[in-house]
Structure formats: structure tokens, C-alpha cells
C-alpha positions in Angstrom: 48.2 40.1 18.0 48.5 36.5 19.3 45.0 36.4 20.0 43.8 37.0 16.6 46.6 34.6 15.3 45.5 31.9 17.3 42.2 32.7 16.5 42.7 32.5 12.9 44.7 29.4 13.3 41.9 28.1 14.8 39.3 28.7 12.1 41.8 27.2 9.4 41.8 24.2 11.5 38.3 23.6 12.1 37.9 23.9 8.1 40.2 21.9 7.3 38.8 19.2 9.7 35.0 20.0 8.3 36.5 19.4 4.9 38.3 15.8 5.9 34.8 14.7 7.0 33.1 16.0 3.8 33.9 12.7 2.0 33.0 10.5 4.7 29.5 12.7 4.8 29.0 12.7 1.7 29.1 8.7 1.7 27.0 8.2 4.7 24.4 10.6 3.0 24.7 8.7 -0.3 23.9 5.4 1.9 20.7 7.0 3.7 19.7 8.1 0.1 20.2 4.8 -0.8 18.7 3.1 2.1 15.4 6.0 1.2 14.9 4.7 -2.0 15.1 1.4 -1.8 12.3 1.7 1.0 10.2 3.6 -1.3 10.4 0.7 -4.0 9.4 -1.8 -1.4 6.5 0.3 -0.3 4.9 1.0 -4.2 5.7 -2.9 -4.9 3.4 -3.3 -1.5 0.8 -0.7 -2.8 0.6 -2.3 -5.7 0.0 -6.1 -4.1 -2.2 -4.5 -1.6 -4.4 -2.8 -4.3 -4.7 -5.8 -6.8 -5.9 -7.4 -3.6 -8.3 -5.0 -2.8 -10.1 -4.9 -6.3 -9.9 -9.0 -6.5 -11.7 -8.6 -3.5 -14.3 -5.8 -4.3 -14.8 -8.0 -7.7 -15.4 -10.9 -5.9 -18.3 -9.1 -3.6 -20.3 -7.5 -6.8 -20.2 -10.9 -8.3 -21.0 -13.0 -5.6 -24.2 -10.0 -4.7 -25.3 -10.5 -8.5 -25.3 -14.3 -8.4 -27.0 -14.1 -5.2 -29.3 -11.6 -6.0 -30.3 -13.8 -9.1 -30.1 -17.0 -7.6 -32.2 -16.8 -4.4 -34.3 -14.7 -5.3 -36.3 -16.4 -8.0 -35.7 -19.9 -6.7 -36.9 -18.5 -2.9 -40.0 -17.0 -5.0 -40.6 -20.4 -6.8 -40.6 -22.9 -3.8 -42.9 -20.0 -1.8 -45.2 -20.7 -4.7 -44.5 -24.8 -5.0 -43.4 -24.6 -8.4 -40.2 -25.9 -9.8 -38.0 -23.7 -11.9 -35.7 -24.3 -14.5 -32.9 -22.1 -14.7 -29.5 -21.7 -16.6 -26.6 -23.4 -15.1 -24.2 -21.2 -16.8 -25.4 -17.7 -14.2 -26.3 -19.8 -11.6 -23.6 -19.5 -8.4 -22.0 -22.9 -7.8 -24.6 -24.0 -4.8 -28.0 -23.5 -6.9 -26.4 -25.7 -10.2 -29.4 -28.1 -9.7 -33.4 -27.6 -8.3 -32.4 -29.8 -5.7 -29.3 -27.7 -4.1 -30.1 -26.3 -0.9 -30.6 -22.5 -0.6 -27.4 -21.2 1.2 -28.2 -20.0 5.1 -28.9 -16.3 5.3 -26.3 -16.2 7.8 -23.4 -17.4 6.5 -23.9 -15.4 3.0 -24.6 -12.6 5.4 -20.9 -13.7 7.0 -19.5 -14.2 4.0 -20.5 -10.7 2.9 -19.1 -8.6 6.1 -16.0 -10.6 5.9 -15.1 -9.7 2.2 -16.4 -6.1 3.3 -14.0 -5.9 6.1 -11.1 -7.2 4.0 -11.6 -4.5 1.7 -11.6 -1.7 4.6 -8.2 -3.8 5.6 -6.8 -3.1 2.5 -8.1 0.6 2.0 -6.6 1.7 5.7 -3.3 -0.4 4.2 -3.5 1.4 1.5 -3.9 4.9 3.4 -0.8 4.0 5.6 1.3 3.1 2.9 0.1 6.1 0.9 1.3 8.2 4.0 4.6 6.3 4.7 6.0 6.7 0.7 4.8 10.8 1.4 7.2 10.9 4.5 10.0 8.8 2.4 9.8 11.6 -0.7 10.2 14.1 2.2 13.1 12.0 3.2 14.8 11.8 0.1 13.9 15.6 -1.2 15.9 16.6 2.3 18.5 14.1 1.7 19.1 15.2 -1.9 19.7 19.1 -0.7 22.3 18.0 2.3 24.3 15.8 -0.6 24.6 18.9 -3.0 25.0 21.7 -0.7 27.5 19.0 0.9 29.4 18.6 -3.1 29.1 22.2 -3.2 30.9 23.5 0.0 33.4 20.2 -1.4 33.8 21.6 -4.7 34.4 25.9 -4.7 
């Protein structure tokens, strides 16, 4: 008989220690959750950076491809040919404003090109990371969310 007293003594105990720590838990859950969300704030505000970034960027390298493609060409085509065109300063890319301006070196618009190209891969992996990261903080929170109400249910009969 003093076995199963003290064994039933026991498991009133333990309870009653597992409920004293319920509140404290339940607070240090509330603070991950906290913690969580605030994280996944930070990461949309740096999605959202990271993608304005990224279509500045791609804007920037269809522009700059047009004015090129409009500006060398027909000026390349004209001195080839010795004759002097006349064009409209208004679509003209800032280094062919004049007949006179020198035709930018293949190599550098070439450089200019793959760096803009590589900046926007940059931002794309970024993008993919942070894509990832804000998946695993949902998880996070989803799991988080359960433990705090199955937590304020065992608290609350």
C-alpha cells in the first residue's frame, strides 16, 4: 500500500511542478514567438530592398542595351561609310550627345554589361535565400504557435 501511496504522491508532485513552470514556459515561448516574428519582418523589409534593387538594375541593362544598340550602331555604320550623321540628342546615351564624342570601347560596355548581369544574379540568389529563410521562420512560428496553445490548454482545464 505504501508503494502505490508514494507513487501517487509522486505523480501529484511532478504535476504540480510541470504546472509552476507553465507560466514561465509560456513566457519564454511568447518571447521566441516574438523573437520569430520580428525576424520575419526584417527579412520581407530585405526582400523588398533586395528586389527594388534587382529591377533598378535589370531596368538599367534594357535601357543602357537600347541606347546602345541605337547609338553605335548607326554612328559605327556612318563613320565606316565617311558620312556624318545627325541624330537626336534626346535618345542618344550621354557619350554620343555630339558627332564628335568618341564611340565607347567595346570592352568596357562589354564590362559594364556582365557587371550589371552579375549584380542581378547577386540579387536573385539573395532573393532565393531569403525566400528560403522567411519559409523556415513560418515553420518556426507555425510550431511555436501549437507549443503556446497546447501549453494554455494543459494551463487552462
Amino acid at each position: 500500500m505504501k508503494p502505490i501511496l508514494l507513487f501517487a504522491l509522486l505523480i501529484a508532485s511532478a504535476s504540480a511542478i510541470a504546472d509552476s513552470n507553465a507560466p514561465d514556459k509560456l513566457t519564454q515561448l511568447k518571447k521566441e514567438l516574438d523573437g520569430v516574428q520580428q525576424e520575419q519582418v526584417t527579412v520581407r523589409e530585405k526582400s523588398e530592398a533586395i528586389r527594388e534593387q534587382r529591377l533598378k538594375e535589370a531596368r538599367e541593362e534594357q535601357q543602357q542595351s537600347y541606347q546602345n544598340k541605337m547609338n553605335m550602331e548607326p554612328r559605327q555604320k556612318a563613320e565606316r561609310d565617311g558620312a556624318l550623321v545627325f541624330t537626336n540628342p534626346a535618345t542618344q546615351a550621354p557619350y554620343a550627345m555630339s558627332p564628335d564624342a568618341p564611340i565607347p570601347d567595346y570592352e568596357a560596355v562589354m564590362q559594364a554589361q556582365q557587371e550589371r548581369e552579375e549584380h542581378i544574379l547577386q540579387y536573385t540568389n539573395e532573393l532565393h535565400n531569403l525566400s528560403a529563410r522567411s519559409l523556415e521562420l513560418q515553420e518556426q512560428r507555425k510550431v511555436l504557435l501549437k507549443r503556446i496553445k497546447d501549453l494554455e490548454q494543459r494551463s487552462n482545464p
